[in-house]
C-alpha positions in Angstrom: 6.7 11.2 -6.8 7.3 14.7 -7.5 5.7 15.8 -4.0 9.0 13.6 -2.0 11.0 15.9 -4.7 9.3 19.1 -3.0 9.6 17.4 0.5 13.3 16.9 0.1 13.8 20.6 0.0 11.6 21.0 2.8 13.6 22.1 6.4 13.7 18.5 8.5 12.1 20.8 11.2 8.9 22.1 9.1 5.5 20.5 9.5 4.3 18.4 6.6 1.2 18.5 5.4 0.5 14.4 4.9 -2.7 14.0 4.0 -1.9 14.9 0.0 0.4 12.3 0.3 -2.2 9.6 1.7 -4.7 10.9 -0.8 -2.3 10.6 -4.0 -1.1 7.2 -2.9 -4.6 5.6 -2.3 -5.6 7.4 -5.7 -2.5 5.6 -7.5 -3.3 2.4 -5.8 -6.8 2.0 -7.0 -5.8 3.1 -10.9 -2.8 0.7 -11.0 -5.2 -2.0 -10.0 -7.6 -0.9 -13.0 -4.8 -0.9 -15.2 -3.5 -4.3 -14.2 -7.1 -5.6 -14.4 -7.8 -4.2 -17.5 -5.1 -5.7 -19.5 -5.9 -9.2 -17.8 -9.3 -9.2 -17.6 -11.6 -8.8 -21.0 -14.3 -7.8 -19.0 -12.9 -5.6 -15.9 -14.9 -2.4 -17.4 -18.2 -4.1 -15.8 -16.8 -4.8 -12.7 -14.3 -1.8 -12.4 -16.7 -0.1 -9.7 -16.1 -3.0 -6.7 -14.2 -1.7 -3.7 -10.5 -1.6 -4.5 -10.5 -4.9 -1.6 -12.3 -7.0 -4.2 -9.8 -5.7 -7.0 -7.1 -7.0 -5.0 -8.7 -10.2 -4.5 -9.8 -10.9 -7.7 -6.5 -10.2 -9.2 -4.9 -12.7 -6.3 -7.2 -15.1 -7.6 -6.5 -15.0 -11.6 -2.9 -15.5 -10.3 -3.5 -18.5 -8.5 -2.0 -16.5 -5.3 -4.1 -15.8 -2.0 -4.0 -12.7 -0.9 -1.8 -12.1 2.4 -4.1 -9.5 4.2 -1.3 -9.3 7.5 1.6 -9.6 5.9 3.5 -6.3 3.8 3.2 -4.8 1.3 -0.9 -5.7 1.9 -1.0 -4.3 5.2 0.6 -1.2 4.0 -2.0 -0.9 1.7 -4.8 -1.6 3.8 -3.9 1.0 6.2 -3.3 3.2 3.6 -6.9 3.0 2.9 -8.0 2.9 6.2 -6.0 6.1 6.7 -8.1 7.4 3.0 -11.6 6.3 4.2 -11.3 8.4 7.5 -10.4 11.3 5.5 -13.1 11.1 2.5 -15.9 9.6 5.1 -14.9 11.5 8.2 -17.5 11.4 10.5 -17.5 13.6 14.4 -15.1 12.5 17.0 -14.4 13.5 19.9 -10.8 15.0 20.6 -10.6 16.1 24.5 -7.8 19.1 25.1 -6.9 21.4 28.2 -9.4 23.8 29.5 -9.8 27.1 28.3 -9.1 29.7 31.1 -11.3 32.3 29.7 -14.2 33.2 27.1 -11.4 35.3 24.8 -9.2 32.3 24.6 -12.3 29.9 23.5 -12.8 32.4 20.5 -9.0 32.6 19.8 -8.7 28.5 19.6 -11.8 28.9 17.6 -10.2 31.1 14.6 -6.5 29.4 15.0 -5.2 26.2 13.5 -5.9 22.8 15.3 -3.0 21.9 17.6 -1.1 18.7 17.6 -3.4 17.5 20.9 -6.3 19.1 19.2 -6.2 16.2 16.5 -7.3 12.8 16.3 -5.0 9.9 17.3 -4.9 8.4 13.8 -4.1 12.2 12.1 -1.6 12.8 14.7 0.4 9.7 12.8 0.4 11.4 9.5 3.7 13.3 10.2 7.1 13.5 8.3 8.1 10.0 9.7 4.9 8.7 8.2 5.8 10.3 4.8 9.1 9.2 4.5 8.8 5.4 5.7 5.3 5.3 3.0 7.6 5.9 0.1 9.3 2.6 0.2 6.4 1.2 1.3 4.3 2.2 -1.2 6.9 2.0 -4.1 7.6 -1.9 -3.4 3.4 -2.5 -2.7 2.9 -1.4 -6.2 5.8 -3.5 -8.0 4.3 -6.1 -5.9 0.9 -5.5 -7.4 2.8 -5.8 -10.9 4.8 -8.8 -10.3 1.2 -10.8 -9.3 1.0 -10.5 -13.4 4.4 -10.4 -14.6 4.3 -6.6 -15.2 7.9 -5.4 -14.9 8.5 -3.8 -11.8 8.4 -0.2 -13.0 4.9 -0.4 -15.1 3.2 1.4 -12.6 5.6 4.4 -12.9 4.7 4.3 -16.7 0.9 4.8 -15.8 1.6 7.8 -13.5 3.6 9.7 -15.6 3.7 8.2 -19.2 6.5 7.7 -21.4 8.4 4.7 -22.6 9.5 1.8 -21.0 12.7 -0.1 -22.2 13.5 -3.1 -20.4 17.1 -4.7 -20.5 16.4 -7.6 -18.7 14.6 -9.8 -21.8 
């Protein structure tokens, strides 16, 4: 969470760069997973390469609890790996802009930055709006993911940064 620390003193009206965000979060998703599986599962180490889908459904299963695909915090993180797969598998698109109105200002778009209307329509939502509504979202998708097990609603915290946990509420 230290990257929302560095984005909190960050001027409102500076461009964030999202896709750290998306990466780390996906990334954080698929190890909390492991780590729930592996403390419920004896044998999760020979299935631990599945797609992080079948993670969530197995662990849905040992629960007794079918897994809610359309409903939050699922949704959340199905798009956040939707949002993942297009970065690590990206494949050509097409992104239409304005004309160019001359040869010098074709090589000047080609040695500048991408635009806003230069970018895809699913990058163009990774914005500062994005990053700020994923936190919640994120944070309450993996207590969720902990609750399915009993795990107390901060273990995942403890897998991200390490430490010790103390819990009052036993």
């Amino acid at each position: 969470m230290s990257m929302y620390a560095d984005l909190e003193k960050t001027p409102k009206n500076k461009k964030v760069e999202a896709t750290p965000f998306v990466v780390f979060m996906a990334f954080s998703v698929e190890a909390y997973l492991n780590s729930i599986g592996s403390r419920v599962l004896s044998y999760w180490d020979n299935i631990e390469r599945i797609t992080w889908k079948d993670k969530v459904e197995i662990l849905h299963s040992i629960s007794q609890k079918k897994a809610q695909w359309s409903e939050e915090p699922l949704q959340f993180i199905k798009s956040l790996f939707v949002i993942r797969d297009k970065l690590a598998h990206g494949r050509p698109e097409l992104v239409k802009s304005k004309a160019f109105q001359s040869k010098k200002k074709i090589i000047d778009a080609e040695n500048a930055e991408p635009t806003y209307e230069e970018q895809p329509n699913w990058y163009k939502k990774l914005n500062r709006a994005w990053v700020v509504s994923a936190k919640d979202k994120f944070r309450i998708a993996m207590q969720y993911l902990g609750s399915l097990h009993g795990f107390h609603k901060s273990d995942y915290l403890c897998h991200s940064t390490g430490g010790i946990m103390i819990d009052d509420e036993k």
